[in-house]
C-alpha positions in Angstrom: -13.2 -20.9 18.9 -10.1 -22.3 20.2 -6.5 -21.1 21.6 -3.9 -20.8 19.6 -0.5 -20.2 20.9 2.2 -19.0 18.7 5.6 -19.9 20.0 9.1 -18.0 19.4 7.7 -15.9 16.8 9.8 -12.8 16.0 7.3 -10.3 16.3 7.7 -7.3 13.4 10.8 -9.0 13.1 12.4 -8.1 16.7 12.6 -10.5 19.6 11.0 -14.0 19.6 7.9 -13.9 21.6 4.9 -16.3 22.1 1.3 -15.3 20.9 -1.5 -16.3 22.5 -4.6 -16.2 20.5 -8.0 -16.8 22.0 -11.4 -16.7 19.9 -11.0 -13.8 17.8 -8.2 -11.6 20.0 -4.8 -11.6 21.0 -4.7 -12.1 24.7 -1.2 -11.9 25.3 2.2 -11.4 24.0 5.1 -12.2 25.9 7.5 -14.7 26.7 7.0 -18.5 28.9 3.2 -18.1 27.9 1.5 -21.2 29.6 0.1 -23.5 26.6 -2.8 -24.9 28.2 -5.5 -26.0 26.1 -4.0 -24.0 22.9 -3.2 -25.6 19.6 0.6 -24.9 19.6 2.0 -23.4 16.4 5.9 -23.5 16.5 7.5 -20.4 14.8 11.1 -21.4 15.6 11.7 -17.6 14.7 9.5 -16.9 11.6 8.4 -13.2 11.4 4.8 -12.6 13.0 3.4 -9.5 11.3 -0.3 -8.3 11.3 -2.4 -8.9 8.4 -1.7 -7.6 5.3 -4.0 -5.2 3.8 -4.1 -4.8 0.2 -5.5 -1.4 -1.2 -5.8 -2.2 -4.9 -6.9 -5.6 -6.2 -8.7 -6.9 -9.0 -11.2 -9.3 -8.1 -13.4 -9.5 -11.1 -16.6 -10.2 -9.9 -19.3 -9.3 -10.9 -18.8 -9.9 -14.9 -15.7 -11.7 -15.2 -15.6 -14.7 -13.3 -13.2 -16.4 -15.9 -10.6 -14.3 -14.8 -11.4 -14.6 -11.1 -14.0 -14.8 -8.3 -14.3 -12.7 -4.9 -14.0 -16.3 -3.7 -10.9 -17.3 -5.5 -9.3 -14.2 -5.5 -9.5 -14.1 -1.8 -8.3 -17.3 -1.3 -5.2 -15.9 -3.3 -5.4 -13.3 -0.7 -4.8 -15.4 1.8 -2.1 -17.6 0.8 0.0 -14.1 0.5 -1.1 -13.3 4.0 -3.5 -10.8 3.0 -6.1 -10.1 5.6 -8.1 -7.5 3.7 -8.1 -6.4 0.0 -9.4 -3.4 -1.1 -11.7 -4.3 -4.9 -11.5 -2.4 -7.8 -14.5 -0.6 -9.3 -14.0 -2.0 -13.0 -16.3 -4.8 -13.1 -19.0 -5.8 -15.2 -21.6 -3.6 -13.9 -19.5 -1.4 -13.3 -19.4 -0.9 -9.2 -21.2 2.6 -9.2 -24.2 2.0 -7.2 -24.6 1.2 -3.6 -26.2 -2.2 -4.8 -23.4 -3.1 -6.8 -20.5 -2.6 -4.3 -23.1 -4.3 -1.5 -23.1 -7.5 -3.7 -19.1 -7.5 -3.6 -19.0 -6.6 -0.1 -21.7 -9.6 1.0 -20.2 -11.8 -1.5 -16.8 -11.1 0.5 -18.7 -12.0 3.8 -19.5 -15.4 2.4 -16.2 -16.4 1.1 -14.2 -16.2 4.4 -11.0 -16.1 3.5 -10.1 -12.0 4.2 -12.5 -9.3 4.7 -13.5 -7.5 1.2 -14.0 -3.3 1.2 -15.5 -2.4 -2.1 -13.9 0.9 -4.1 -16.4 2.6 -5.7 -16.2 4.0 -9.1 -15.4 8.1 -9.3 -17.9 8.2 -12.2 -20.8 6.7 -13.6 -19.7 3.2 -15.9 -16.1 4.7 -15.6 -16.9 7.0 -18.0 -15.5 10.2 -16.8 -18.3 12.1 -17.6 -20.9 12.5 -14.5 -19.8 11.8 -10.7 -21.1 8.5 -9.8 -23.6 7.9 -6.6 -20.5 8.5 -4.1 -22.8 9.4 -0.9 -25.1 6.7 -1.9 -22.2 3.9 -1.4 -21.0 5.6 1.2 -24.0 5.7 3.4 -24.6 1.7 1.9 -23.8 -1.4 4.3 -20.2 -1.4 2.5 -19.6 2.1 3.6 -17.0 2.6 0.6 -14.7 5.4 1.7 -12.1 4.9 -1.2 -13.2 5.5 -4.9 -11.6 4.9 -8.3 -11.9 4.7 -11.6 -8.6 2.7 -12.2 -8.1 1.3 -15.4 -9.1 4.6 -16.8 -8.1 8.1 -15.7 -10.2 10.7 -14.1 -9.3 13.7 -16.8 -11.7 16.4 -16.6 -9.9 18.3 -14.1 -13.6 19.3 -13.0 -15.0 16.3 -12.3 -11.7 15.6 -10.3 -12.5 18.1 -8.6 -16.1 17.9 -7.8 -14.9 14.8 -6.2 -12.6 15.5 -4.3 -14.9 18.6 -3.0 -17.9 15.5 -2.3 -15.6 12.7 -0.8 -14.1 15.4 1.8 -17.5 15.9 3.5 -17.3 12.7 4.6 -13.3 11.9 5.0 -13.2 10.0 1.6 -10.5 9.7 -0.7 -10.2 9.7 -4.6 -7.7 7.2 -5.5 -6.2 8.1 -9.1 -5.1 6.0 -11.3 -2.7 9.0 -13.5 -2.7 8.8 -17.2 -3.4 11.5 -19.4 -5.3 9.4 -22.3 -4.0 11.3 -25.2 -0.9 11.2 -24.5 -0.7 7.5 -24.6 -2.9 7.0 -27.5 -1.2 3.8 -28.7 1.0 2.8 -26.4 2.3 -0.3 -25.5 5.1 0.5 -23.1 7.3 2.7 -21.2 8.5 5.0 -24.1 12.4 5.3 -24.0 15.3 3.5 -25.6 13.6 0.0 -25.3 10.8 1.1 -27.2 12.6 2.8 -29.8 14.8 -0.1 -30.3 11.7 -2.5 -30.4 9.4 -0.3 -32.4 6.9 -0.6 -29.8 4.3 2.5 -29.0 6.0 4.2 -26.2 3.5 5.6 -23.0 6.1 8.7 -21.6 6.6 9.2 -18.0 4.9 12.6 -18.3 1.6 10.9 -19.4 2.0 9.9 -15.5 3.3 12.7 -14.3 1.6 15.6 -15.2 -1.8 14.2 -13.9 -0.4 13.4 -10.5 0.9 17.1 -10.2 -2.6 18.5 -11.6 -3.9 16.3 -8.8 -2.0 17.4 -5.8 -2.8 21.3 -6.8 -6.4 20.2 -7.0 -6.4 18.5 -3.8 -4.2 21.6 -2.1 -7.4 24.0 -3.4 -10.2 22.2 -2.3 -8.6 20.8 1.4 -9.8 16.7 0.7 -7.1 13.7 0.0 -5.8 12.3 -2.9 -4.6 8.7 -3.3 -2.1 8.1 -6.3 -2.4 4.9 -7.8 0.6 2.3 -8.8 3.2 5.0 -9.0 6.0 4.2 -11.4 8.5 7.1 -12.3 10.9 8.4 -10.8 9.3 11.9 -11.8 6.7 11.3 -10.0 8.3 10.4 -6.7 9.9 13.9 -6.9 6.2 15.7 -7.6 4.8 13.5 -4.4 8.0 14.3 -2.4 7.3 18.2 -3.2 3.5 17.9 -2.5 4.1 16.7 1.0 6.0 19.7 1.8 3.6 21.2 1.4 1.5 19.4 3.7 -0.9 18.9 0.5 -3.0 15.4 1.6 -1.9 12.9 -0.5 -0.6 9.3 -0.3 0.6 6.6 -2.9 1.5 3.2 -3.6 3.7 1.4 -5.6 3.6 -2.1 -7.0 5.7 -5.3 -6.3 6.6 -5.4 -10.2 7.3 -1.9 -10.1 9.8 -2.8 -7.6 11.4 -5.5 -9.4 11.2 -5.6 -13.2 11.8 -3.0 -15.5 11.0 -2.3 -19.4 14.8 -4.5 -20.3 11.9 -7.9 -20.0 9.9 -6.3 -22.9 12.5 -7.5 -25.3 11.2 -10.9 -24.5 8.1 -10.2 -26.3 6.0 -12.0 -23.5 2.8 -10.7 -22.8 3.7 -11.2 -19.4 5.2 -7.7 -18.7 2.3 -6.2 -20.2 1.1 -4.2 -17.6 -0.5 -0.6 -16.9 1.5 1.8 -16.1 4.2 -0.3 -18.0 7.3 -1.6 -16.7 10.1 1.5 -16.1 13.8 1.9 -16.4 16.4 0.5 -13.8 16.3 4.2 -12.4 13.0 4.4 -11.7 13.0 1.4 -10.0 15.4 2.6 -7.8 13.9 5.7 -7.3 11.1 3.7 -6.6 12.7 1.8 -3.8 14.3 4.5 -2.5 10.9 6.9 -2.3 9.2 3.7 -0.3 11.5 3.6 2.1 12.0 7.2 3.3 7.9 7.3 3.2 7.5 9.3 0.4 5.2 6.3 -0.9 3.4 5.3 1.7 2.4 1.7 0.4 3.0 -1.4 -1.4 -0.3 -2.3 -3.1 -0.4 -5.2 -5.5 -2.6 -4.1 -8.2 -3.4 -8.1 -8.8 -5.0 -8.0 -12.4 -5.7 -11.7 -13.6 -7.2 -12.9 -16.8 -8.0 -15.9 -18.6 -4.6 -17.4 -20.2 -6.5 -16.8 -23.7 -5.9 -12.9 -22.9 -2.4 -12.8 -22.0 -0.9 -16.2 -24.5 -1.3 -14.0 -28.1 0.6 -11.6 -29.5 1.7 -8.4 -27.7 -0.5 -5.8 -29.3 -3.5 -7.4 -28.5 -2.6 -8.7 -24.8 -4.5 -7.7 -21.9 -2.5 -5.1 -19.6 -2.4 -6.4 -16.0 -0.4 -9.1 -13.6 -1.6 -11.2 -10.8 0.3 -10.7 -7.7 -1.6 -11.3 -4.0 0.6 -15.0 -3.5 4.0 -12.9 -4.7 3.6 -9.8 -3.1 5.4 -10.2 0.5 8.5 -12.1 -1.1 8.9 -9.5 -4.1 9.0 -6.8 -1.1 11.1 -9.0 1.2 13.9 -9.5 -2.0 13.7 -5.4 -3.0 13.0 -3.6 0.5 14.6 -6.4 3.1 17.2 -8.1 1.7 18.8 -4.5 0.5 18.4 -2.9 3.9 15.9 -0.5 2.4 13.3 -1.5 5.1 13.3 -4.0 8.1 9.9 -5.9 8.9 8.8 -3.2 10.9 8.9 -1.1 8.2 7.0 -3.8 5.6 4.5 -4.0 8.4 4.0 0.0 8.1 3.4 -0.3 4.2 2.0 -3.3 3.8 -0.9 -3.5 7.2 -0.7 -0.3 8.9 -0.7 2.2 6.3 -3.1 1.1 3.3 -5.8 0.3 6.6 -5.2 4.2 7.9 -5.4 4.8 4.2 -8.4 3.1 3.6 -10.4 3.7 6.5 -10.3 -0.2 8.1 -11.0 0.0 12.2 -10.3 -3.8 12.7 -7.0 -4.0 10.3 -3.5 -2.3 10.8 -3.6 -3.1 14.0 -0.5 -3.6 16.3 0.2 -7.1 17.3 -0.4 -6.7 21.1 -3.0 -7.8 23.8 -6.8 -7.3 23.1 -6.1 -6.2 19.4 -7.8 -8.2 16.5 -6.4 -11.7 16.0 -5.8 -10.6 12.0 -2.0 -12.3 11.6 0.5 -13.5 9.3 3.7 -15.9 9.8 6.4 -15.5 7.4 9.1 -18.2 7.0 11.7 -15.6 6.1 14.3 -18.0 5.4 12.4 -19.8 2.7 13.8 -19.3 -0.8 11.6 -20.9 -3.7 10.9 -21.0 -7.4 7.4 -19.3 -8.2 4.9 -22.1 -9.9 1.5 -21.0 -11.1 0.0 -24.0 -10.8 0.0 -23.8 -7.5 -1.6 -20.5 -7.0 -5.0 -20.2 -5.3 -6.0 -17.4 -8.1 -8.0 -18.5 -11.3 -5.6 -17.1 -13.5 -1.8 -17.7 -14.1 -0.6 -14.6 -15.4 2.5 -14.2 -13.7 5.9 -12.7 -14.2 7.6 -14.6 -11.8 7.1 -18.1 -13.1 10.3 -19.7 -13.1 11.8 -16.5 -10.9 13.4 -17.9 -7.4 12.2 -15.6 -4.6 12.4 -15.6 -0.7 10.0 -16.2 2.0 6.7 -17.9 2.4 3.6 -17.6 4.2 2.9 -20.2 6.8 0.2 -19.5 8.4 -2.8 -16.7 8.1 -5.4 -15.6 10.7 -8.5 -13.8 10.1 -9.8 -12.8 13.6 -8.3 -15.9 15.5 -9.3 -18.4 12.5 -6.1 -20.2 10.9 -7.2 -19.8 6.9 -3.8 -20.6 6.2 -2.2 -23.5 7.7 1.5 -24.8 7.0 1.5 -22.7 4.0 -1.9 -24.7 2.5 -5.0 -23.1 2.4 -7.2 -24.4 5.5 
């Protein structure tokens, strides 16, 4: 494999530095780096950052390859400069078994594009009923360490708990996705005065909340960690907030959409904003913002949920709940987080590389960008400003809430372990 050298790169958004890349490794960082034989990549002061890791994507496969591929959806990955993605458990077989999450986790090999770390499912077909073979996918070549059965809620409180007691033995986490089913019996979105104005089912904030403060308690009693899934209300910022001092293990995430949009696009009537947990008020979102940047939420995870434009173009009631949003991520987070002083890059880099990679148990990933760490990079174009267009995207499916939205920023390049998968912003 070839040098690569970076030049004038500003590094975690700091200085501009050169980057040397050679094979797989960074060999130095500095400034007047020699050239030599390196393929030069001019910066001209775009942001170097490491790889993003994304703890919470949807990639489909096995079972729904209309929607999306682990070869697609990691090619999405990478044009968002994503260089690991963490897949969900709901596919079609459900990933339960150590042979199931091996398939994803070889067909991840294959594709090239970022690395893919299988989440296993909590319970058997997402059922909630009986723990699913945990220690078997732990101890398979994937060695799963996160499990979830997003999509649904873990309810029984004892099998939550049996979980968490199994996972800990072995330094897993139980990622939750917090939704108390009968209270949202129904629902369509985030229950307040948009709902009642619209007629629409409304799914209440405490349908989140009270789960995620069940969970914390549960994790507290039996010593293991607890993940919180695409956190949305500002309710539960203040139940994380309390769990933490407490020392009580848990992390969360929020979404890019969560960031950005709130339940005021519902009046639209667009599937588009259909999406699970729904779209939030203005405060929430703001809550939201302010909770990721004083670490309260420890990550931005996408939650990338595609599906075949006959699932999202019909009416509202029968749409499919879900967004795409590995290509949007970074410039969602640069308009919320950067752009309002909430965070600088440093910061992004903490919750969107080296966080979800502690999180999720990833050796080669999250690492700093210095000499003789992984080559796993991405160049931002900061000063980009665009308007999103689907058909562009890299992902099978087009369900976006940006299309037509102006946002800043732009990945120009992506390296997975020295090799350039993204070049001039095109997938290589």
């Amino acid at each position: 494999m070839s040098k690569i050298l970076i030049r004038g790169a500003k590094v975690l958004g700091g200085e501009a530095q050169d980057v040397l890349i050679d094979g797989e490794t960074i060999a130095a960082v500095g400034s007047g780096i020699e050239a030599g034989d390196a393929t030069v990549i001019e910066a001209d002061g775009q942001v170097l950052l490491p790889g993003l890791v994304d703890l919470h994507t949807h990639l489909r496969e096995p079972g729904r390859e209309d929607s999306e591929t682990v070869l697609t959806g990691t090619r999405a990955a990478a044009s968002g400069g994503y260089t690991a993605v963490f897949a969900m458990a709901n596919t079609f077989p459900v990933a339960d078994t150590a042979g199931v999450v091996e398939q994803v986790w070889r067909l991840g090999k294959e594709s090239g594009y970022c690395d893919v770390q299988p989440i296993g499912a909590v319970t058997v077909g997402l059922e909630g009923k009986k723990l699913a073979e945990l220690g078997a996918m732990h101890d398979s070549a994937a060695r799963v360490t996160v499990f979830s059965d997003d999509g649904k809620c873990v309810d029984d409180a004892v099998i939550m708990r049996r979980a968490l007691e199994y996972v800990k033995a072995f330094g897993g986490v139980v990622a939750q996705h917090a939704q108390e089913p009968r209270l949202t019996e129904g629902a369509q979105m985030n229950e307040g005065v948009v709902s009642a104005e619209l007629g629409l089912g409304g799914w209440p904030a405490v349908a989140e909340e009270s789960v995620i403060a069940r969970d914390v308690l549960l994790a507290e009693h039996v010593g293991s960690r607890v993940h919180i899934c695409h956190l949305s209300t500002a309710g539960s910022v203040e139940i994380v907030r309390w769990a933490k001092s407490r020392g009580i293990d848990v992390t969360a995430e929020v979404t890019p959409h969560h960031l950005l949009l709130t339940d005021e696009l519902v009046r639209s009537y667009n599937p588009v904003y259909k999406v699970n947990p729904p779209l939030r008020t203005e405060r929430d979102v703001m809550a939201l913002r302010e909770a990721l940047a004083d670490g309260t939420i420890d990550i931005v995870a996408t939650d990338h949920a595609p599906h075949p434009h006959e699932d999202k173009d019909c009416e509202w009631a029968a749409a499919a709940m879900g967004m795409v949003g590995l290509e949007t991520a970074l410039s969602v987070v640069q308009q919320t987080m950067v752009e309002t002083g909430l965070l600088d890059w440093a910061g992004v880099a903490d919750r969107m590389s080296f966080s979800p990679a502690r999180i999720g148990g990833l050796d080669h990933h999250g690492r700093a960008v210095s000499a003789g760490e992984p080559a796993n990079l991405t160049l931002v174009d900061t000063s980009y400003r665009g308007v999103v267009d689907p058909a562009h995207f890299a992902s099978r499916s087009r369900n976006t809430p940006y299309q037509g939205r102006e946002l800043p920023g732009r990945v120009t390049h992506t390296f997975l372990r020295g090799r350039a998968t993204v070049v001039d912003g095109k997938l290589a």
